[in-house]
Rosetta silent file (secondary structure, phi, psi, omega in degrees, C-alpha in Angstrom):
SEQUENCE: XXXXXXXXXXXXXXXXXXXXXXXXXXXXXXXXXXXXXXXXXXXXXXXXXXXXXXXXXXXXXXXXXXXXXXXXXXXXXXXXXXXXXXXXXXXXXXXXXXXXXXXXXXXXXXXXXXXXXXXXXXXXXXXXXXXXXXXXXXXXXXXXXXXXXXXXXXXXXXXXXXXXXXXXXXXXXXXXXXXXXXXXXXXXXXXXXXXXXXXXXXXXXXXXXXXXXXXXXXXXXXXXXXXXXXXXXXXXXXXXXXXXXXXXXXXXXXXXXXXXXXXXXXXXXXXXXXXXXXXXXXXXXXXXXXXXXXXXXXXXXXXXXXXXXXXXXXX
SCORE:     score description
SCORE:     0.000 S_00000001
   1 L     0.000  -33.966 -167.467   24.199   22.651   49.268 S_00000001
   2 H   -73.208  -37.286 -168.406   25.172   24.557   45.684 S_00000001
   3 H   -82.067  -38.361 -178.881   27.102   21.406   44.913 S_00000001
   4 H   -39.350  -65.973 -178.567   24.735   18.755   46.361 S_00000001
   5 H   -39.692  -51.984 -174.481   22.084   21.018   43.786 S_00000001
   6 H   -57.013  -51.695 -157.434   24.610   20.568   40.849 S_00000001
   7 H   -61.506  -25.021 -142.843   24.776   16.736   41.592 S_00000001
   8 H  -102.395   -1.527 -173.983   21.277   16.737   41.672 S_00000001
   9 H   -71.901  -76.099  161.834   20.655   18.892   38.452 S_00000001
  10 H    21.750  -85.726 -147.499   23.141   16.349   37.155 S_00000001
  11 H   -87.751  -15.337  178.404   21.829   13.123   37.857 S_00000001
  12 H   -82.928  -44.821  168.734   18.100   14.739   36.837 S_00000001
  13 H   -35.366  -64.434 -139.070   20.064   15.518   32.992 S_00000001
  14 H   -79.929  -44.246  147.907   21.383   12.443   32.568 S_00000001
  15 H   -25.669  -97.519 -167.633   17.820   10.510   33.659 S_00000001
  16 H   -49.371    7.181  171.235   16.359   12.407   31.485 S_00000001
  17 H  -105.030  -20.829 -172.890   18.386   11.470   28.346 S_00000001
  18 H   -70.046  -26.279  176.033   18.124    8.013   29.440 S_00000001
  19 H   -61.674  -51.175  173.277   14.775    8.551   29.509 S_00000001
  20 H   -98.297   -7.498 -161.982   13.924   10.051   25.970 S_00000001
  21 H   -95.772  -87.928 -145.354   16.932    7.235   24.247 S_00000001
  22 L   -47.939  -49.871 -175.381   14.595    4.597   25.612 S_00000001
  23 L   -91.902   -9.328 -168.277   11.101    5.726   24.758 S_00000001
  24 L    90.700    1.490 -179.429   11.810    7.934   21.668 S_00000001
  25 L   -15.766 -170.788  128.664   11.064   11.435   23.140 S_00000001
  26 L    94.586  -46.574 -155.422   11.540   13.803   21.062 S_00000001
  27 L  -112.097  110.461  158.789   11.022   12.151   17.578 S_00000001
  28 E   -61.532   95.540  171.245    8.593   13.532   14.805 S_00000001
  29 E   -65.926  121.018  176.121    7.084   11.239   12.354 S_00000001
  30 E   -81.940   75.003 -143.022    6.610   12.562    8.828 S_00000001
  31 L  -115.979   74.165 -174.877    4.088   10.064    7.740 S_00000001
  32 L   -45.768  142.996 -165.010    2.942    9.541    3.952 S_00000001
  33 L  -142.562  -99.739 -157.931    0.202    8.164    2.646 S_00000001
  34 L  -147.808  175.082  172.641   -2.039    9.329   -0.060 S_00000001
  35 L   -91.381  147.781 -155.055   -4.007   12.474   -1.404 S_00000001
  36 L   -55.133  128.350  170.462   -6.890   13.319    0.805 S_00000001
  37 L    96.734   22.754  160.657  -10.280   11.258    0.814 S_00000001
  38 L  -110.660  179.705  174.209   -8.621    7.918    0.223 S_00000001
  39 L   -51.288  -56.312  166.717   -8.327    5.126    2.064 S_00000001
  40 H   -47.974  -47.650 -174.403   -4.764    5.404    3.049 S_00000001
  41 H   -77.997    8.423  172.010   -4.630    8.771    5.204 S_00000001
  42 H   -82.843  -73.180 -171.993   -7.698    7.000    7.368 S_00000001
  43 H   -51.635  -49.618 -171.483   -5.617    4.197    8.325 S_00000001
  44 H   -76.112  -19.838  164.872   -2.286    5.970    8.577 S_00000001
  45 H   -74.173  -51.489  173.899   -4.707    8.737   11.130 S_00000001
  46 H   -65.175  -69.286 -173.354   -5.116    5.281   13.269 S_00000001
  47 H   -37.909  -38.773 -175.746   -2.095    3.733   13.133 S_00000001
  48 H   -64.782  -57.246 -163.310   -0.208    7.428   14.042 S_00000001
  49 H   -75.438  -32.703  165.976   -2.729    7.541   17.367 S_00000001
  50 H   -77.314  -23.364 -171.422   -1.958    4.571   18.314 S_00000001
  51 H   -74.495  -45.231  165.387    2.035    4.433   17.847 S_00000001
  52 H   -42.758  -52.597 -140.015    1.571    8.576   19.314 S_00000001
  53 H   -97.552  -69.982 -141.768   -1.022    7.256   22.159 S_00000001
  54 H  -101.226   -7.841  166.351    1.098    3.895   23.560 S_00000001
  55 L  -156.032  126.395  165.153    4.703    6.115   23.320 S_00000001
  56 L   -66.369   86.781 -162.888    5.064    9.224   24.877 S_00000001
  57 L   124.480    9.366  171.161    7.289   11.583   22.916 S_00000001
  58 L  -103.486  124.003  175.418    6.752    9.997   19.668 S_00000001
  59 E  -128.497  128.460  166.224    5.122   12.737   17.630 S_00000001
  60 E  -173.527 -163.003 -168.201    4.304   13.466   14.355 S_00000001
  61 E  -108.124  139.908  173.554    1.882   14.389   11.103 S_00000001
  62 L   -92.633  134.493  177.920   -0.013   11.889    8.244 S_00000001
  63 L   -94.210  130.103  143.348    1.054   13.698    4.681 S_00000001
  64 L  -116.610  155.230 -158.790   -0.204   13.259    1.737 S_00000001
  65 L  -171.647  174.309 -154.384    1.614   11.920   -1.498 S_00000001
  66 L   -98.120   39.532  172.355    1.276    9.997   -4.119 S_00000001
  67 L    99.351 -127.420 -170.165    0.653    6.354   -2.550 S_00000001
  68 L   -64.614   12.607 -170.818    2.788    3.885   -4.128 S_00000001
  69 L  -112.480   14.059 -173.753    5.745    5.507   -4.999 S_00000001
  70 L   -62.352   -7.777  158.338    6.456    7.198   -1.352 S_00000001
  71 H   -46.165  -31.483  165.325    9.688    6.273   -1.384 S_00000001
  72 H   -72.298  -10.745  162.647   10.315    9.270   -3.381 S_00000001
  73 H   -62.476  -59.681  178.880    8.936   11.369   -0.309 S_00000001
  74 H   -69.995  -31.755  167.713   11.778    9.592    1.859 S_00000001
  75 L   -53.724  -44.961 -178.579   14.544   10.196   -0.879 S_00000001
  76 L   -76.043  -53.522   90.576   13.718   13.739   -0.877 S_00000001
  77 L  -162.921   33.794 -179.456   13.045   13.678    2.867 S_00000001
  78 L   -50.330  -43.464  161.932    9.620   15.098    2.668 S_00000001
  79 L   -79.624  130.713  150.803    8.786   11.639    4.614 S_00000001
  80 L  -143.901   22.407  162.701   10.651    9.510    6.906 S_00000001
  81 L  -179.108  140.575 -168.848    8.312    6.821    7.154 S_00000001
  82 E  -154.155  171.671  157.530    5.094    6.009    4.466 S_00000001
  83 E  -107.549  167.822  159.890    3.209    3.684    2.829 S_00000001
  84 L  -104.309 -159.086  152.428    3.886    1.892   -0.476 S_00000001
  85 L  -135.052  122.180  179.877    3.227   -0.691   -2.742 S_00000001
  86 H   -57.998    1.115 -171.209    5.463   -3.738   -3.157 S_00000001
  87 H   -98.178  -34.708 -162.484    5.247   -3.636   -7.066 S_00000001
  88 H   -94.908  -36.222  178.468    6.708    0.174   -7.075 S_00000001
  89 H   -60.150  -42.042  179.858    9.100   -0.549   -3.900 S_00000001
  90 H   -46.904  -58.235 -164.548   10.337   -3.383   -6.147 S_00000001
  91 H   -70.336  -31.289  165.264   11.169   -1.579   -9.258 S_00000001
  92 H   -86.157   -8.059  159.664   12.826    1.226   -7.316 S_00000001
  93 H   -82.655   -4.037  175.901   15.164   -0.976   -5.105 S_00000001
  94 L  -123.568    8.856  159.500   16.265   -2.791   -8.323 S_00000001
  95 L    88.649   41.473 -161.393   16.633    0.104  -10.622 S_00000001
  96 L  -159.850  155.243 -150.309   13.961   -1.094  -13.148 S_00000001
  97 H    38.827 -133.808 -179.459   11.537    0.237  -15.394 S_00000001
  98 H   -33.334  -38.143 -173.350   10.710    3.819  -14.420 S_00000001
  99 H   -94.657   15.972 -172.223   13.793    3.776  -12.091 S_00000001
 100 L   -16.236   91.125 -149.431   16.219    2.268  -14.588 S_00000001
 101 L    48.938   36.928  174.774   19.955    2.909  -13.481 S_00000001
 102 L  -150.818   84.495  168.920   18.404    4.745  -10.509 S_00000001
 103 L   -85.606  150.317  177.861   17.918    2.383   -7.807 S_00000001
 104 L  -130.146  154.139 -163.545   17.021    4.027   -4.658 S_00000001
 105 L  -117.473   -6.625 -146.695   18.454    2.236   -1.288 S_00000001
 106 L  -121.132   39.614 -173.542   17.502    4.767    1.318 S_00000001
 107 L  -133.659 -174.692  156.993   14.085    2.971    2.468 S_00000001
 108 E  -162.493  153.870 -174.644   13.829   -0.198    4.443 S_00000001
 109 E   -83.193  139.968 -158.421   10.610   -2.324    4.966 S_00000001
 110 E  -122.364  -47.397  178.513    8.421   -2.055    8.048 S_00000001
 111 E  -158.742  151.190  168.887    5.172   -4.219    7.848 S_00000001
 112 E   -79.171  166.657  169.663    3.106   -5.782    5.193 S_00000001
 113 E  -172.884  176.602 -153.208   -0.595   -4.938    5.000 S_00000001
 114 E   -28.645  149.811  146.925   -3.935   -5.444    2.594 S_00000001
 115 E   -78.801  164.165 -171.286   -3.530   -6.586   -1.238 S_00000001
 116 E  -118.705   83.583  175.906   -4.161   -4.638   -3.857 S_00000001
 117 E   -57.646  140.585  165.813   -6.027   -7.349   -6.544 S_00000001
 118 E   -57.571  101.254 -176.374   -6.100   -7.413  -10.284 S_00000001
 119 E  -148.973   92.733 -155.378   -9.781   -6.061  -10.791 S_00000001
 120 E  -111.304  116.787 -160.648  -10.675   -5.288  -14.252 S_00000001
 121 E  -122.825  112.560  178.845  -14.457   -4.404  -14.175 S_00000001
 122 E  -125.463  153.643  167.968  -16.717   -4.344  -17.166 S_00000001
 123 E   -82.834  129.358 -158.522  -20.415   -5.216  -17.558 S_00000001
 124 L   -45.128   -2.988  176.901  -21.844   -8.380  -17.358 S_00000001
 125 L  -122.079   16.270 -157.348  -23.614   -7.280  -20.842 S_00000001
 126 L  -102.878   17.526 -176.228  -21.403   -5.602  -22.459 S_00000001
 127 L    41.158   14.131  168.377  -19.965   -8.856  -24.520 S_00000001
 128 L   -76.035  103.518 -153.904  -16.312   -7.903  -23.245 S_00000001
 129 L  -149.985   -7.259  174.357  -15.979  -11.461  -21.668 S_00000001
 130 L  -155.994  179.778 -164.512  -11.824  -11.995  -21.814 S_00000001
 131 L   -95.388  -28.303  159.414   -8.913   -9.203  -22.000 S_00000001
 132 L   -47.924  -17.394  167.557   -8.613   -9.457  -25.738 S_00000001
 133 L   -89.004   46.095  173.996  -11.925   -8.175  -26.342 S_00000001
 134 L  -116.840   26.363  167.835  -11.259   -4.679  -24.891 S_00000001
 135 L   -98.153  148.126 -148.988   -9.551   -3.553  -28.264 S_00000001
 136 L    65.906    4.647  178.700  -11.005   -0.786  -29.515 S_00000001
 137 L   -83.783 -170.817 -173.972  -12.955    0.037  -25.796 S_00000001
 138 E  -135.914  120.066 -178.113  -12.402    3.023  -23.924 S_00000001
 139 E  -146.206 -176.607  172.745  -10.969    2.044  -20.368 S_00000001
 140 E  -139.917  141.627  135.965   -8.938    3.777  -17.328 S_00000001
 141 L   -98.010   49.684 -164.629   -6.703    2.897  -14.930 S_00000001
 142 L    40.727 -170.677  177.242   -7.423    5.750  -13.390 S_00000001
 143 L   -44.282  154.871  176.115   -5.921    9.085  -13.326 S_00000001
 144 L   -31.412  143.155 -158.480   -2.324    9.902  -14.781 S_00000001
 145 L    15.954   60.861 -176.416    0.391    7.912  -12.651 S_00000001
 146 L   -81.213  137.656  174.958   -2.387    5.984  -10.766 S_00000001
 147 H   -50.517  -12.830 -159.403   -0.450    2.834   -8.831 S_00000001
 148 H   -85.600   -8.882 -134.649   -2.323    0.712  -11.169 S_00000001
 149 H   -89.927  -44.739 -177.181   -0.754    2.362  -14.526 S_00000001
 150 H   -51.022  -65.897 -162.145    2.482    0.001  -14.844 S_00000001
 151 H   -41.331  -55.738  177.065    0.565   -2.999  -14.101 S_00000001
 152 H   -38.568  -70.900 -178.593   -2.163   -2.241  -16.334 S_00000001
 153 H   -49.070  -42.256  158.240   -0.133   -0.998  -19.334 S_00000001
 154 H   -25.534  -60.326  178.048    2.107   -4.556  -18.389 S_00000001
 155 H   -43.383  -70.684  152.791   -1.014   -6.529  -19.432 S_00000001
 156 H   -50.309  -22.940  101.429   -1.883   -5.069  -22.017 S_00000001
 157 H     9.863  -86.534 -166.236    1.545   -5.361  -23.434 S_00000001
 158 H   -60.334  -37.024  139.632    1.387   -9.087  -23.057 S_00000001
 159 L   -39.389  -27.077 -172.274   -1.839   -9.147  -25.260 S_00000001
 160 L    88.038   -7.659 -160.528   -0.476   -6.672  -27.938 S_00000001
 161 L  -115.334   24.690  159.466   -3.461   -4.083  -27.236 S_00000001
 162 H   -70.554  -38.928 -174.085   -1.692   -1.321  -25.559 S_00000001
 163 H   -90.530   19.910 -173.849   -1.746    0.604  -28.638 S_00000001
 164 H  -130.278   21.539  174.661   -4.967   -0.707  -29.527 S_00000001
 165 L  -139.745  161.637 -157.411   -7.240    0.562  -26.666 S_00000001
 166 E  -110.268   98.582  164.118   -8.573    3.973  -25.977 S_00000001
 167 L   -30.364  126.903  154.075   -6.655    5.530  -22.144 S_00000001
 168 L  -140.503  125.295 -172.147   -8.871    7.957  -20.218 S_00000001
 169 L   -98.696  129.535  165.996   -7.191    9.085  -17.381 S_00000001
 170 L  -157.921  151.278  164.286  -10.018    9.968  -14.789 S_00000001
 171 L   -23.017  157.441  167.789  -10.900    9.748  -10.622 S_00000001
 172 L   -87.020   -8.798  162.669  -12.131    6.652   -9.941 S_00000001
 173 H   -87.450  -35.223 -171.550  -15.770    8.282   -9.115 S_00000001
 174 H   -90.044   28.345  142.609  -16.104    9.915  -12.554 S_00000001
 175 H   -38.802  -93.686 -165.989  -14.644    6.417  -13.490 S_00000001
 176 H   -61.641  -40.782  177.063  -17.860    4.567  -12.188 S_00000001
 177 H   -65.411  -26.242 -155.988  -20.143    7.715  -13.404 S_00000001
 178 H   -93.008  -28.525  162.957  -18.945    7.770  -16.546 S_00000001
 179 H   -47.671  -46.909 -162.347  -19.000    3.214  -16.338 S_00000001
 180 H   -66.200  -65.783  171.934  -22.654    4.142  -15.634 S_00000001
 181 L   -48.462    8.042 -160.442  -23.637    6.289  -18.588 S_00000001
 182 L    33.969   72.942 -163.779  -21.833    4.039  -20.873 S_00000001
 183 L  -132.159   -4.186 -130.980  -19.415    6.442  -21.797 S_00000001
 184 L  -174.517  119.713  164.381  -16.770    4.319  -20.483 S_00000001
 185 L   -95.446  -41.258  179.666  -16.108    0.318  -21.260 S_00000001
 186 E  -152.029  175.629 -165.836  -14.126   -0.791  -18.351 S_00000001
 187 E  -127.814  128.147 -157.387  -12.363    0.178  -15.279 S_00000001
 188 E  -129.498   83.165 -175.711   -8.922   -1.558  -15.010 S_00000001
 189 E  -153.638 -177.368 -161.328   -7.169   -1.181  -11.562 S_00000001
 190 E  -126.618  114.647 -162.762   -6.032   -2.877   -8.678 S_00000001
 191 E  -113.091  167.898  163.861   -7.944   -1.947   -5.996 S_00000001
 192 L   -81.063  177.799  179.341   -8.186   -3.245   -1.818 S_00000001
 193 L  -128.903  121.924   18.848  -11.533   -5.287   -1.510 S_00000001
 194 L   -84.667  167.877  170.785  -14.150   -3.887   -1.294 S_00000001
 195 L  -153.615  134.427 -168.159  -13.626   -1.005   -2.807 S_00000001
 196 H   -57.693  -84.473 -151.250  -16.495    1.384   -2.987 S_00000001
 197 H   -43.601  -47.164  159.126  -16.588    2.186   -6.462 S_00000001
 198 H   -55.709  -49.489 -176.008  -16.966   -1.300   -7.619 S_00000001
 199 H   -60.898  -43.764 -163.480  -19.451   -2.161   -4.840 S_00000001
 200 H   -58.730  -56.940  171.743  -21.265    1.055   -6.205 S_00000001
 201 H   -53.002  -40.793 -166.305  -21.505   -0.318   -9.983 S_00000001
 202 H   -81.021  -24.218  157.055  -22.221   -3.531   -9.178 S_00000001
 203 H   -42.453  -24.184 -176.108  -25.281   -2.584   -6.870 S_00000001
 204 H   -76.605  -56.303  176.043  -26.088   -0.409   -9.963 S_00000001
 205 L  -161.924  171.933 -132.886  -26.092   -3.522  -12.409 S_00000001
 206 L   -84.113  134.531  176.069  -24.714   -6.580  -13.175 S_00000001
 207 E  -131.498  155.084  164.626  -20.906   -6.638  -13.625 S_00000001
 208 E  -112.626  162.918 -171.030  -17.755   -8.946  -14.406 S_00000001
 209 E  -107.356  123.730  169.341  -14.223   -9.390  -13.263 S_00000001
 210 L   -95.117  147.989  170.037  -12.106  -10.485  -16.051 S_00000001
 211 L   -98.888  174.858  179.542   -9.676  -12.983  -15.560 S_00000001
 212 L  -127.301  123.025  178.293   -6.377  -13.551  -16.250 S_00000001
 213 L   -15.097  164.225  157.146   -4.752  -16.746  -17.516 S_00000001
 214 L   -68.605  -83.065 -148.355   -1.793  -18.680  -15.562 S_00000001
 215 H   -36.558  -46.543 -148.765    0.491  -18.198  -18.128 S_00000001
 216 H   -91.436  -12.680 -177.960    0.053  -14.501  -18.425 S_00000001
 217 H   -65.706  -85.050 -167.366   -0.194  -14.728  -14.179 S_00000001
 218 H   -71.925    6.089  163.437    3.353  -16.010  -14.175 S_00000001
 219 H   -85.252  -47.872  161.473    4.933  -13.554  -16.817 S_00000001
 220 H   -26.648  -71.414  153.847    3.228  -10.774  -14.266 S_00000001
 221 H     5.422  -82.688  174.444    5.400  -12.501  -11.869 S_00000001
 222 H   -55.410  -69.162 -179.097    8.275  -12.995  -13.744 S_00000001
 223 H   -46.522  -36.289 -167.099    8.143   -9.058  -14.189 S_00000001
 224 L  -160.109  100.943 -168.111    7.773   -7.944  -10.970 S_00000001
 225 L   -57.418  -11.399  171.385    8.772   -9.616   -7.971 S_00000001
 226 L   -87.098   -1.994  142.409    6.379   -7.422   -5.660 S_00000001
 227 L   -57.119  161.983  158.477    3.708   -9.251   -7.208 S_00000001
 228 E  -149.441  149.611  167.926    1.991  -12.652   -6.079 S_00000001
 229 E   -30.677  129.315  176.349   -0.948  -14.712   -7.048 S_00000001
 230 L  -136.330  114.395  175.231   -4.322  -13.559   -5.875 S_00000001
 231 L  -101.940   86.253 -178.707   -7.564  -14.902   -6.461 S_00000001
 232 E   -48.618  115.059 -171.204  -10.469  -12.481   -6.001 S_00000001
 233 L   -64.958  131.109  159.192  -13.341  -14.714   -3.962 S_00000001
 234 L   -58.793  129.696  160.007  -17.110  -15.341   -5.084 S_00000001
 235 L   107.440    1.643  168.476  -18.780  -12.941   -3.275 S_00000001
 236 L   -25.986  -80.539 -130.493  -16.283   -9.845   -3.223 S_00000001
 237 L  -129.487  158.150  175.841  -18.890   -8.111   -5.180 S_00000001
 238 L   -57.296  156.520  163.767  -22.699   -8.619   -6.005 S_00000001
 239 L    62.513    3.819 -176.507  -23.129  -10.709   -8.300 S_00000001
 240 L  -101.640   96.880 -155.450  -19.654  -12.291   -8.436 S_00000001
 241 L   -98.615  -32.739 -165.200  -20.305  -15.813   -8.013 S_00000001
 242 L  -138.558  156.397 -173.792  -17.064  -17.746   -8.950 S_00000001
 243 L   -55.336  149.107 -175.828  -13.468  -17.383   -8.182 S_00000001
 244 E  -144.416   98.384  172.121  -11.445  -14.675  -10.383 S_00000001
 245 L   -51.554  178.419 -172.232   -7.731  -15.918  -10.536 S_00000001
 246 L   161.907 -144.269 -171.383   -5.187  -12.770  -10.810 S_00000001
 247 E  -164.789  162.361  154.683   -2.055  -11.348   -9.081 S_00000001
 248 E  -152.487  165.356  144.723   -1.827   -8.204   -6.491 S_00000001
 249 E  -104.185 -168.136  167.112    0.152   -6.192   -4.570 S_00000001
 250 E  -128.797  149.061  159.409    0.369   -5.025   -1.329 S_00000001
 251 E   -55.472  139.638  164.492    0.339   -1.804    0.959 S_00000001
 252 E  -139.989  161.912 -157.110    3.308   -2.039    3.037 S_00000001
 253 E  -104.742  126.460  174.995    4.690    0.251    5.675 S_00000001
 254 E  -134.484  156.064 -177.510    8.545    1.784    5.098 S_00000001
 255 E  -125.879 -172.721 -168.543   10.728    4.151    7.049 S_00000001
 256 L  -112.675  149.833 -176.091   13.710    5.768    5.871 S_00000001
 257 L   -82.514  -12.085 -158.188   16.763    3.765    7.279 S_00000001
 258 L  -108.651   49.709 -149.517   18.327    5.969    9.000 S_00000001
 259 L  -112.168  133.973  163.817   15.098    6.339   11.247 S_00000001
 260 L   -87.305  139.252 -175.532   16.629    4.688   14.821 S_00000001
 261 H   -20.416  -55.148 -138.782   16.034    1.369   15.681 S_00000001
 262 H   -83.695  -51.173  164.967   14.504    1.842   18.837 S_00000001
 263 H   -28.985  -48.812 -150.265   11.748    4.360   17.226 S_00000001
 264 H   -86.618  -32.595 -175.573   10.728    1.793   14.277 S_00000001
 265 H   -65.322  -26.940  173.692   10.514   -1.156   16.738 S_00000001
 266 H   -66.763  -47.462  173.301    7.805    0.881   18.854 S_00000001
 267 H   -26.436  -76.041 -173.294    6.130    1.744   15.325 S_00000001
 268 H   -59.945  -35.774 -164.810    5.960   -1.869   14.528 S_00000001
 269 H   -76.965  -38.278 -170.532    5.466   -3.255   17.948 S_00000001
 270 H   -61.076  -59.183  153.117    2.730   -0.420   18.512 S_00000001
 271 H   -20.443  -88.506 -178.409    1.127   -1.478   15.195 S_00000001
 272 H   -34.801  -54.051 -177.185    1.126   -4.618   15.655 S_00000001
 273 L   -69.908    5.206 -174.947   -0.591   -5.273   19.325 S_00000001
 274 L  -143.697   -0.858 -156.715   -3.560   -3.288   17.977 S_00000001
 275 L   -51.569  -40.447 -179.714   -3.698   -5.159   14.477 S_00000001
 276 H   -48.178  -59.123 -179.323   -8.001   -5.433   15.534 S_00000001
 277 H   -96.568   38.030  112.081   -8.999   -2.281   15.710 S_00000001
 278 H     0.118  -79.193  179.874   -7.978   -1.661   12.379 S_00000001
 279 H   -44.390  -52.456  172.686  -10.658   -3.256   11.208 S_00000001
 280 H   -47.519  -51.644 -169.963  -12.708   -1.384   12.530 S_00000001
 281 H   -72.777  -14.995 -168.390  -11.546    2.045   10.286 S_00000001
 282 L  -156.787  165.031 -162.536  -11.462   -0.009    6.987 S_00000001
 283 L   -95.372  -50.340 -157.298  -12.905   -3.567    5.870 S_00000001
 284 L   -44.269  -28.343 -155.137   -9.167   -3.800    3.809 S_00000001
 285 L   -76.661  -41.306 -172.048   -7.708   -3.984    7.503 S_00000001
 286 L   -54.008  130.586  159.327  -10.120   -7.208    8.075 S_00000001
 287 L    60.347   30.227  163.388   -8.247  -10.482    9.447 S_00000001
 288 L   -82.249  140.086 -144.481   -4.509   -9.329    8.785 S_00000001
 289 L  -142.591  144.373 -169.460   -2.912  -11.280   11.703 S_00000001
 290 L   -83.177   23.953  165.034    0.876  -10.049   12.864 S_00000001
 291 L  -111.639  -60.901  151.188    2.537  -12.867   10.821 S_00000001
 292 L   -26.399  -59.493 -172.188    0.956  -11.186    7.572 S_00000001
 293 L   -43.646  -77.047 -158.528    2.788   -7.888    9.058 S_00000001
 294 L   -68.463   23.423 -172.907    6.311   -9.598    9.409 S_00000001
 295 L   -71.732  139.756  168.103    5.647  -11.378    5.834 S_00000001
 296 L   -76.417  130.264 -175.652    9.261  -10.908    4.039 S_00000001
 297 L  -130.357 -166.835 -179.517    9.285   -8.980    0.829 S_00000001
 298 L   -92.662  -14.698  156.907   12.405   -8.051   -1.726 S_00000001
 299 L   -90.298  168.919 -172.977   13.209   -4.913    0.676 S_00000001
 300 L  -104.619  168.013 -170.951   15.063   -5.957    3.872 S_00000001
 301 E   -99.473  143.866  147.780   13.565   -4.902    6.793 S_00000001
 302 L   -34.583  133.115 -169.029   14.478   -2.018    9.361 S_00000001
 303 H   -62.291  -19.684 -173.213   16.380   -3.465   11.991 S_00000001
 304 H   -75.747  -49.227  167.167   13.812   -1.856   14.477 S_00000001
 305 H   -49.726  -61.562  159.658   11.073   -3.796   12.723 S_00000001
 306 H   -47.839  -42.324  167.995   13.168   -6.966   12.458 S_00000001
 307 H   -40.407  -53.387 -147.783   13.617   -6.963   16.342 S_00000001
 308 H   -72.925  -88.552 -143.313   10.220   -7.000   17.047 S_00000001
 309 H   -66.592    1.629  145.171    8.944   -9.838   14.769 S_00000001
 310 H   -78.982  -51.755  149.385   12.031  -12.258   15.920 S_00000001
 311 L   -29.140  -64.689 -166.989   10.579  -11.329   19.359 S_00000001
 312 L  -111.936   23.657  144.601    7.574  -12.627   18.849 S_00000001
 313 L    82.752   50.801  152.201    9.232  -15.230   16.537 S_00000001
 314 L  -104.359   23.748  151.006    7.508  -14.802   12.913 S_00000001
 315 L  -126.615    0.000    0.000   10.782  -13.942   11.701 S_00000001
């Protein structure tokens, strides 16, 4: 009977490892997103209840950090899985700019999700009508290392008028208060759409999106391979009537590589199969379809991730 009891102790062990190997038992998500009252840790609160909810023994916490750079969460290993931005994921898997002769390798790509548009917002009266007339304004790209700050400074660059416009690093609400009072000529970031702050000004009074040339479109480009063309729609925003070429990025979802397969494909798979009610917590969320997820970028994908979306054959 003592031995039957061993066998049966045993054979209950070994079940049970097969048993957490398969489903992930066990395994504690770190999950980064953004500082508190943004956009990100809302989304990254669904997605975790559902990937938590649909596999039993996958556990873990939404962080916050600072958005597009979270890769620097997973280097340290404050993170093992976050979101990003493909323009900052770029520059740090190729060593460039900020990350010059410091490439970091120790991420892999998980899903694609919402753009982040070129949306440089000034008032429709304010005789600022192209990006050369903002020399000599007073603008933001929001607070100090805001995702928008490369891009921004990038532009301006290509124009000559980074040293010839006046930086205020502020929130994007005393942004729009300070837009209101005319204190403030324009607000120069790359936001998802809608994005409240915009919607707020332009409900206040009339405002424009400046555009940006091809030319200066395809040096953006040129720069930074996590960009792509984007064209902000009539009808974003009040009063926004006609199309406003540009470029974005995007959020996308990354794990740390050494995250096991079997985990990231449940992520992704979990993700995926639920892409609708999304929508529901955020409009940015609206009509991403699970071929947008599996979209290919300049990081290679987790192999756990890769599984899935050859499964259901968008890769």
């Amino acid at each position: 009977m003592r031995t039957m009891g061993r066998k049966l102790r045993v054979l209950f062990l070994v079940l049970s490892m097969v048993i957490v190997s398969s489903y992930g038992w066990g395994y504690e998500l770190k999950w980064g997103t953004a500082p508190a009252g943004g956009l990100w840790p809302v989304i990254g609160t669904a997605m975790l209840e559902t990937v938590t909810s649909k596999n039993p023994g996958i556990t873990g916490n939404i962080l916050p950090g600072p958005g597009g750079h979270n890769f620097l969460g997973i280097q340290k290993g404050s993170y093992n899985i976050a979101f990003a931005t493909t323009d900052a994921s770029y520059f740090a898997w190729e060593g460039k700019e900020i990350y010059e002769g410091k490439p970091l390798r120790n991420f892999r790509h998980v899903g694609t999700f919402f753009p982040h548009p070129f949306q440089w917002v000034v008032w429709a009266d304010s005789g600022i009508k192209t990006i050369p007339d903002l020399k000599g304004k007073r603008i933001t790209y929001g607070a100090r290392g805001s995702g928008s700050e490369l891009n921004v400074r990038k532009v301006l660059e290509l124009y000559g008028l980074l040293d010839k416009v006046r930086f205020e690093y502020l929130s994007f609400t005393d942004a729009g208060n300070q837009m209101k009072d005319r204190q403030l000529d324009g607000l120069l970031a790359h936001f998802p759409l809608p994005h409240a702050t915009v919607m707020e000004l332009a409900n206040s009074r009339p405002i424009r999106l400046l555009q940006i040339p091809e030319d200066r479109i395809q040096a953006m480009l040129a720069w930074n391979q996590g960009l792509e063309k984007f064209t902000v729609p009539p009808g974003a925003y009040k009063g926004i009537t006609e199309p406003v070429p540009g470029y974005a990025y995007h959020m996308h979802l990354i794990a740390a590589q050494d995250v096991p397969e079997d985990v990231v494909y449940r992520i992704t798979k979990s993700i995926a199969e639920n892409l609708p009610h999304y929508e529901k917590v955020s409009k940015a969320m609206a009509g991403i379809k699970v071929k947008d997820m599996g979209r290919k970028n300049k990081i290679p994908f987790h192999p756990g991730a890769l599984k899935y979306y050859q499964e259901v054959k968008v890769q």
